[in-house]
N, C-alpha and C positions, 0 to 999 in steps of 0.2 A: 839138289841140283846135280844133274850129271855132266862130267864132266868133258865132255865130247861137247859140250852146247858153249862150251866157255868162249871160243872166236866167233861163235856168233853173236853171242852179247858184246863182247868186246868189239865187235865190227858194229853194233847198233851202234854204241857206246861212242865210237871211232867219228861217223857220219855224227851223229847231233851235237858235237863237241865244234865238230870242224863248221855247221851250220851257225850255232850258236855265235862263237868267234869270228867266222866272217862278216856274219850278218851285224853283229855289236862290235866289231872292230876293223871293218874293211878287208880295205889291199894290207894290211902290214900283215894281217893273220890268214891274209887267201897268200901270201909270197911265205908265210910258214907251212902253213897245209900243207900248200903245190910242194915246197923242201921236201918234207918227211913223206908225200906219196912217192915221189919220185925214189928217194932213197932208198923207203921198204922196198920198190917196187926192182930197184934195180940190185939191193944185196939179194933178196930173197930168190933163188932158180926157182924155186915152185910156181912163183906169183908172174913170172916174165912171160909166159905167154897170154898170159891175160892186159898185159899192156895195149896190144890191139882192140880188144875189146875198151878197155877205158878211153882209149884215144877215140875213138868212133863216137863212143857218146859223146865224149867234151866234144865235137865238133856237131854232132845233131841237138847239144845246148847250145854251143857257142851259136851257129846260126838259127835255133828259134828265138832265143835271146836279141838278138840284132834285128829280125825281123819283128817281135813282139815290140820294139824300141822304134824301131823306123817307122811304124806304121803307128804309131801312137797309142797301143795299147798299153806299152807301160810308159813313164815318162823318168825323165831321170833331172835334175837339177842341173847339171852341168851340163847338159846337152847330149849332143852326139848322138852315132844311129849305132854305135858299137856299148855292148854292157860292161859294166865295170870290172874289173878285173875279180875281186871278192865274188861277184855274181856266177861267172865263167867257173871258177874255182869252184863252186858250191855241185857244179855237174858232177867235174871230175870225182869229186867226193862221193858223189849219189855212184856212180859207178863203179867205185870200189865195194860197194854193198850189193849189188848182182850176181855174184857169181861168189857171194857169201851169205850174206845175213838174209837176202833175197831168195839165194837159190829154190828153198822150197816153194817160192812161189812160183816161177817161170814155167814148173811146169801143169799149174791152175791159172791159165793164160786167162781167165775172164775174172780171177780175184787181182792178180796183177793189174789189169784192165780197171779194175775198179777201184783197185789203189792209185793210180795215175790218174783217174778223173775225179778222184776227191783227195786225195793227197797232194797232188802239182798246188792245184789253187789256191790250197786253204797256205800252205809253205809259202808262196807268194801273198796271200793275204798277211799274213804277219810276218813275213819281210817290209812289207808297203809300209806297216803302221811300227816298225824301227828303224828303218831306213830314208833316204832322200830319195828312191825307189816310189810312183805313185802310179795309181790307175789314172789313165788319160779318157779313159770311155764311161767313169764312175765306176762304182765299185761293184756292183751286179753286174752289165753287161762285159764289162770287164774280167770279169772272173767265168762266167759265159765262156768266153772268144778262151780262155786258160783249161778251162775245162777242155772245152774241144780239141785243142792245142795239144795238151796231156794225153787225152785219150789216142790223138795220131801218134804222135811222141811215147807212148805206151808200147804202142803197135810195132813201133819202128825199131825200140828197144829188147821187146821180142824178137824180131827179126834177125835184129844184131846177135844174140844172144845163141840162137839156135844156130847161127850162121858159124860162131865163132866157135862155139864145141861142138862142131860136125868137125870143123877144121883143126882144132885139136886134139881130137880123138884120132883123127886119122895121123895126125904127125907123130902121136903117143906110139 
């Protein structure tokens, strides 16, 4: 193994850790996660202009998330049209892996593409069946309405991505 590849495993490593944990343990381990991004994110000078960029996703989850709730495609036990805090947290997490363990793919925009319309879903699919998290539309059409979701939500995160290292490069 070389060793140039090691923060990129460590970054997969990083994301499935923080998945596993919030998903099998809530808010107590999405209020740890959110600690220790914040932390990395704020001792590390390398990693602070990428804070834009992670903030941008958390808010293009945090609002499909809300909307995927409100409109009844996911349903949550407790109510509400806002997603639970673990859930919110699971974004921020996924976008510390963009502009790492991801990077090679952003720029094979229709493999990204195709990781986002089979990857979103099937990660909500086995959220649903550990969590109080369910499909409100059953589980095909619902993962449907995710897929699609995913695939704009793919698109948007390209977006972001390109947008935010044109802007980086130019401050570099």
């Amino acid at each position: 193994m070389n060793v140039r590849h090691l923060p990129v495993i460590f970054n997969i490593i990083w994301f499935e850790v923080c998945w596993i944990a919030c998903v099998m343990l809530g808010n107590i381990a999405a209020v740890i996660v959110l600690s220790l991004i914040l932390f990395t994110y704020l001792i590390v000078p390398k990693l602070r202009p990428e804070i834009w960029l992670l903030l941008a996703i958390f808010a293009l989850g945090f609002t499909v998330d809300s909307v995927l709730i409100s409109t009844g495609v996911l349903q949550q036990s407790s109510g509400g049209f806002f997603p639970p805090l673990w859930l919110s947290v699971l974004w921020l997490a996924f976008a510390t892996t963009i502009n790492h363990s991801l990077k090679s793919l952003m720029d094979k925009k229709l493999l990204f593409l195709l990781l986002a319309l089979v990857g979103g879903p099937l990660s909500y699919k086995v959220g649903v069946n550990l969590t109080d998290i369910q499909f409100g539309l059953g589980p095909w059409l619902s993962l449907s309405v995710l897929a699609a979701v995913w695939l704009v939500a793919g698109y948007m995160i390209l977006m972001m991505y390109f947008r935010w290292k044109t802007y980086a490069i130019s401050q570099a």
